[in-house]
C-alpha positions as CSV (number, residue, x, y, z in Angstrom):
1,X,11.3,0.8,-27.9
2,X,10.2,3.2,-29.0
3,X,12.0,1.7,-31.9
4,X,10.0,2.0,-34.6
5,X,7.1,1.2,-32.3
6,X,8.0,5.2,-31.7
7,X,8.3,5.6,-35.6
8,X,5.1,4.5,-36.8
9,X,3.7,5.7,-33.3
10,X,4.9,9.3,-35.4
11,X,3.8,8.6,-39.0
12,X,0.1,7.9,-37.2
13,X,0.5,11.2,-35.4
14,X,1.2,12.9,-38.8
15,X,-1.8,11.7,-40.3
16,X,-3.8,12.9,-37.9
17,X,-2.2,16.3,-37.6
18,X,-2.8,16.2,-41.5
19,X,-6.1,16.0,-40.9
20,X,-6.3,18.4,-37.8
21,X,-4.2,21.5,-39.2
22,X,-5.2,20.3,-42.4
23,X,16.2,-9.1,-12.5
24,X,18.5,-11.1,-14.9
25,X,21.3,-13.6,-14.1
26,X,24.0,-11.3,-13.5
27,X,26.3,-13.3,-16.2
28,X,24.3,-12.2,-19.0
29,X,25.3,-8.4,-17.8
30,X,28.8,-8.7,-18.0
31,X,30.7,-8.4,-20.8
32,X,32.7,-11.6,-20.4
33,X,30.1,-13.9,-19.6
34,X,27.8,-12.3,-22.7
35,X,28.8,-12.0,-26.5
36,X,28.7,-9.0,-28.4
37,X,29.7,-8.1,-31.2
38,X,30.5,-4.7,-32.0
39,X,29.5,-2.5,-35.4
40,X,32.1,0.4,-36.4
41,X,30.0,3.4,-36.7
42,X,28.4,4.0,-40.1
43,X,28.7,0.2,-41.1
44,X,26.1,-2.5,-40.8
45,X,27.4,-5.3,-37.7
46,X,29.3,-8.2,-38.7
47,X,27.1,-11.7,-38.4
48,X,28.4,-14.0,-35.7
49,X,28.1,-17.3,-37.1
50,X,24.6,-18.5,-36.5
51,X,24.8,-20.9,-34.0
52,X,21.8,-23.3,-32.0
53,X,23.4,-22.5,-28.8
54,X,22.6,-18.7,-28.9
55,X,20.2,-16.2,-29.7
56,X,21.5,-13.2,-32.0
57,X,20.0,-10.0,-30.4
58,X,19.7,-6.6,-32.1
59,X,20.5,-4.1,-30.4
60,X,21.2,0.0,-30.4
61,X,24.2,2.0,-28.3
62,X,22.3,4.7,-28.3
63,X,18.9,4.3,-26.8
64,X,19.1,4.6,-23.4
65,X,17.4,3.5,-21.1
66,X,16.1,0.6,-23.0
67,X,19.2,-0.3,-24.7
68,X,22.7,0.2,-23.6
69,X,26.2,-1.0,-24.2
70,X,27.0,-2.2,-20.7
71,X,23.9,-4.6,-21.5
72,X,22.0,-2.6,-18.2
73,X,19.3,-1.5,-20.8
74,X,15.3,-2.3,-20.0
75,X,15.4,-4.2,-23.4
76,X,18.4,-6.2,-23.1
77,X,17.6,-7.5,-19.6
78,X,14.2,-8.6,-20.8
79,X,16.2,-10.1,-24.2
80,X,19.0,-11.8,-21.7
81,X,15.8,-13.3,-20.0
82,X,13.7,-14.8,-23.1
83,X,17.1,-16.1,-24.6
84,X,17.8,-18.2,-20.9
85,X,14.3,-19.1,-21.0
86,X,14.6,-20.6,-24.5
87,X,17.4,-22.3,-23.2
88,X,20.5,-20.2,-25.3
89,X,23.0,-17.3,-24.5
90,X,22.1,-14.2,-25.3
91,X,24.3,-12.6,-28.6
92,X,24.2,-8.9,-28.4
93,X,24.9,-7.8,-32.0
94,X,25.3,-4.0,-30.8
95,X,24.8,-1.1,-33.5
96,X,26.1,2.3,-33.0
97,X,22.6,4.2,-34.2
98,X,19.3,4.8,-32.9
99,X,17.5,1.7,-32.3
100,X,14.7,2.6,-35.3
101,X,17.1,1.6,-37.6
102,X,17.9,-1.8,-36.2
103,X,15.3,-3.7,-38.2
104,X,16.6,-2.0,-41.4
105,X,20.5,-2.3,-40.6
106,X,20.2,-5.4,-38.5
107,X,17.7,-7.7,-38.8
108,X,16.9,-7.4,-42.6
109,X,20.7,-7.9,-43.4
110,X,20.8,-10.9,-40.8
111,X,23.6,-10.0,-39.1
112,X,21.1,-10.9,-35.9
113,X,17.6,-12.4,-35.4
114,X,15.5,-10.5,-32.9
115,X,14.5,-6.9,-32.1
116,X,13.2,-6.6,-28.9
117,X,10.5,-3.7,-27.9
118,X,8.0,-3.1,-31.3
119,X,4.9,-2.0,-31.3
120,X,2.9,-5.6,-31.9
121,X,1.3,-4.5,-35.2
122,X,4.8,-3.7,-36.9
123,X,4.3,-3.8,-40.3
124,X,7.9,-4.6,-41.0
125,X,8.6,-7.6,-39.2
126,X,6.3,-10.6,-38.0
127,X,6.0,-10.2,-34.2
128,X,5.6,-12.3,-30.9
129,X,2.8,-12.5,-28.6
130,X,2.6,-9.0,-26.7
131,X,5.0,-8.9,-23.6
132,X,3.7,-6.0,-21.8
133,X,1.7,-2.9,-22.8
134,X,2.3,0.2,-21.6
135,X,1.6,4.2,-23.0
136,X,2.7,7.6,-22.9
137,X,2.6,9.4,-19.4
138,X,2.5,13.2,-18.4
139,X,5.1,13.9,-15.8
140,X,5.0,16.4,-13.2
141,X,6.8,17.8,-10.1
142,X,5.3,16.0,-6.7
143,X,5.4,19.4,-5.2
144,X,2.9,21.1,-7.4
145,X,-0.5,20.8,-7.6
146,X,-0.6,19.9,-10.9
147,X,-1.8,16.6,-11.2
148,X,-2.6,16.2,-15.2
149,X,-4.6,13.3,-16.1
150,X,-6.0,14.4,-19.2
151,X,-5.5,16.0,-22.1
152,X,-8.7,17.9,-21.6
153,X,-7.3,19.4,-18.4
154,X,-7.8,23.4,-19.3
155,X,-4.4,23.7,-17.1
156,X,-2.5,22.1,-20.0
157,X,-3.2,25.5,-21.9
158,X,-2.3,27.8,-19.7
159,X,1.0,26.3,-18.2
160,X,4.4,27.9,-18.8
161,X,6.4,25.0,-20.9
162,X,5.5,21.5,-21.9
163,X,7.9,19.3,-23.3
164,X,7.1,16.3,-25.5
165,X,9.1,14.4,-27.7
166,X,9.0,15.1,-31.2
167,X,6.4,13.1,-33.7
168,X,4.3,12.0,-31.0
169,X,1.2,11.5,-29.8
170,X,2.5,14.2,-27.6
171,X,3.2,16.5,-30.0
172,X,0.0,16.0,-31.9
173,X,-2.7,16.5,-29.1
174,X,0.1,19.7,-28.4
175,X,-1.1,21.3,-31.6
176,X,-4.8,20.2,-30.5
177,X,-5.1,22.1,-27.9
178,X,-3.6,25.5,-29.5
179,X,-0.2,25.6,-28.0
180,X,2.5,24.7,-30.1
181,X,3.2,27.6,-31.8
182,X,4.1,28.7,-27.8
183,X,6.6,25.6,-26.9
184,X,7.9,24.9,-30.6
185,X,11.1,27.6,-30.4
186,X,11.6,26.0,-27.1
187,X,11.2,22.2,-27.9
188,X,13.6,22.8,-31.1
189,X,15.6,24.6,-28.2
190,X,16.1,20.9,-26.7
191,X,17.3,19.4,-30.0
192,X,20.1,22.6,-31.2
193,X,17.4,23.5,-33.9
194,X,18.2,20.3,-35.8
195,X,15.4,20.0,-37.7
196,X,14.2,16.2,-38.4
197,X,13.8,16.1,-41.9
198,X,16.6,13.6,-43.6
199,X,17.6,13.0,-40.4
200,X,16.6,11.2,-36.8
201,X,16.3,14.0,-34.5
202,X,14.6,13.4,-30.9
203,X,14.5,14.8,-27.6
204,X,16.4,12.6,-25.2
205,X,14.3,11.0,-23.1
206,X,16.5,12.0,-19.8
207,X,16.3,15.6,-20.7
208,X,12.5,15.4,-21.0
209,X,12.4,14.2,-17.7
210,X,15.5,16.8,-16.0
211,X,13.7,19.7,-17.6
212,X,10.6,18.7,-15.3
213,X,12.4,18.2,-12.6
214,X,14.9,21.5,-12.7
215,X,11.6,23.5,-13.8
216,X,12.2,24.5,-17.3
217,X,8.7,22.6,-17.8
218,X,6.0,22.3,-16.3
219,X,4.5,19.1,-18.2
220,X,6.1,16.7,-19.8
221,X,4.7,14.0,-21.9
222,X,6.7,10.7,-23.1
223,X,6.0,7.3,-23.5
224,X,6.7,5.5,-19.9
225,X,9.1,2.7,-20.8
226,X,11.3,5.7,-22.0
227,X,10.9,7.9,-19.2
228,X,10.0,5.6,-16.1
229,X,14.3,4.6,-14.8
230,X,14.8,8.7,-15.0
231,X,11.5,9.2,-13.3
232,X,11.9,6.7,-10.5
233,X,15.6,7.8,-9.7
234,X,14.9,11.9,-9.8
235,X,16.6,13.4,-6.6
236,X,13.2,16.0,-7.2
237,X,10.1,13.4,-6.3
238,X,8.0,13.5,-9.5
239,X,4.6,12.0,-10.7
240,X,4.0,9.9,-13.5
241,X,0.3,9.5,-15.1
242,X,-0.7,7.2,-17.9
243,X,-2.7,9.1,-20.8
244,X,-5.9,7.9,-21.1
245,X,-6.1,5.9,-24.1
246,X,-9.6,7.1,-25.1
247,X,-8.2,10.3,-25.6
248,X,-9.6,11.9,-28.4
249,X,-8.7,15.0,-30.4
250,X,-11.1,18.2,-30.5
251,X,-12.7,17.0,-34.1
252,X,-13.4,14.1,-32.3
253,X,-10.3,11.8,-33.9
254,X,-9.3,8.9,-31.7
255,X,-5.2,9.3,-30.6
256,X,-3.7,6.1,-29.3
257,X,-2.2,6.4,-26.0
258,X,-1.1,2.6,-25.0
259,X,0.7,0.1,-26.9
260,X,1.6,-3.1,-27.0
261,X,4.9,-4.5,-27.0
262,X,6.5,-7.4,-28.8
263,X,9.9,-8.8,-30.1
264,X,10.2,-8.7,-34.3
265,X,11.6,-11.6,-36.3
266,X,12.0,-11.8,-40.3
267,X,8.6,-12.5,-41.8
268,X,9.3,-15.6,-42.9
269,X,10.7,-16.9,-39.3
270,X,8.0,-18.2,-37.8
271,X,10.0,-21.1,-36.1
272,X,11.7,-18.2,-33.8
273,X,8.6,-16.5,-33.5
274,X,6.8,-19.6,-32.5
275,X,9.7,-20.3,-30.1
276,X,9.8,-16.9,-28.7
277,X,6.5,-16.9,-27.3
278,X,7.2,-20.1,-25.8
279,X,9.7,-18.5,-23.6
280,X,7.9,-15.4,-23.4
281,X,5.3,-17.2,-21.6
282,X,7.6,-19.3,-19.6
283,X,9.9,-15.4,-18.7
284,X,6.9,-14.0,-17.5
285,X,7.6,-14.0,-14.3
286,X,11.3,-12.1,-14.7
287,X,9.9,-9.8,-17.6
288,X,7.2,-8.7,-14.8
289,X,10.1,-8.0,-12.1
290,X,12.4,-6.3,-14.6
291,X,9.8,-3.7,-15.4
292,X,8.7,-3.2,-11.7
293,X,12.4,-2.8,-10.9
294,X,12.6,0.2,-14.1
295,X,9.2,1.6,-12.6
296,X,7.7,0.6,-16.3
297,X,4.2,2.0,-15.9
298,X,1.9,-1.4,-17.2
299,X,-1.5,-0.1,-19.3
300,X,-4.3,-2.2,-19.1
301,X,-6.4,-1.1,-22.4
């Protein structure tokens, strides 16, 4: 999700700046055909009983539009599909936090059994086969003749804002290229001035993609699976671009663009890994058509 696939996709980033500045059966979308079970806010999700029937889901109320409550999200619709695939009905255990904290609050206390959407070399958790791969995007009006397709694009330096979310390869290459001193008052602007240390502070990814479209920015940057459903229904035509993944920063430093995306299990479940893949495989063709329907922009290196 941009899960902690967007975590560690940040603690990269920070090295580098170190170094720099120095289509799912509708009955698994409706509540009553679907379980879920329901965290209070500040308390870890209490475990449905583990049963062979069902596969226990982790999943976040507050990461739209991958994860959502109403079980619309990208990453529940691909989750609802594996778990039908496998054979079981999908358990939504639902936490009321960002989704980065799911493996922590969720899965480590085994009050479910999968995270869907981590970057496929996630330290924390033993992952599946990749599902898809897909990267961060610079996003522009359709009207303007500003099609970016590269960091190196001198435009990028002289354009009024560009809005990127924070901790990302975004924000790195930002710095890069000499202008975040310019857009950081306005990117904090986006976020009330919280400032992210102690605390998970990001730009939403539908305001990213709004302040494109109303014109507040010019440029905006974000990883696609976050961006792509508020791209694709924009009453303001907009274009989306995937970032080169063989961008490089101005010392010559290589910055990831693309990344592949798996489902995380406890690292000593390799029975549900093995069986996830299985179904992965066999869900191919529904994972495909859920991210064509979302627009999800699919990288191929």
């Amino acid at each position: 999700m941009p899960l902690l696939g967007g975590l560690l996709r940040a603690a990269t980033c920070a090295a580098a700046l170190l170094a720099l500045a120095n289509p799912v059966p509708k009955a698994w979308a409706q509540e009553s055909e679907a379980q879920a079970i329901q965290a209070e806010p500040g308390k870890a999700a209490v475990a449905p009983k583990a049963d062979p029937s069902t596969l226990r889901i982790c999943a976040s109320e507050k990461q739209p539009p991958l994860s959502m409550r109403d079980g619309s999200g990208l990453e529940n619709r691909v989750a609802a599909a594996v778990a039908e695939a496998m054979g079981k009905k999908p358990v939504f255990v639902w936490l009321a936090k960002p989704a980065i904290y799911l493996v922590r609050d969720g899965l480590e206390k085994r009050t479910c059994d999968v995270v869907v959407g981590l970057d496929s070399d996630d330290p924390r958790v033993l992952t599946t086969k990749p599902y898809y791969r897909s990267g961060y995007v610079f996003i522009t009006r359709a009207d303007k003749d500003l099609d970016v397709t590269s960091w190196s694009d001198p435009r990028l330096k002289t354009v009024d804002h560009m809005v990127v979310p924070l901790g990302s390869p975004g924000e790195a290459m930002l710095k890069d290229i000499g202008r975040y001193e310019e857009d950081m008052a306005y990117l904090y602007s986006l976020v009330g001035f919280r400032a992210p240390r102690n605390q998970y502070t990001q730009i939403d990814p539908a305001r990213i993609v709004s302040e494109v479209a109303n014109d507040k920015a010019e440029v905006g940057v974000a990883f696609g699976p976050d961006v792509a459903r508020y791209v694709k229904d924009s009453p303001v035509p907009l274009r989306m671009t995937l970032v080169p993944n063989d961008t490089v920063s101005s010392d010559g430093r290589k910055m990831p663009q693309s990344f592949d995306q798996s489902m995380g299990v406890r690292r000593d479940d390799t029975a549900l890994r093995d069986a996830l893949d299985a179904a992965i495989a066999k869900a191919k063709p529904q994972i495909d058509a859920i991210l064509k329907q979302d627009g999800v922009p699919v990288a191929i290196n």
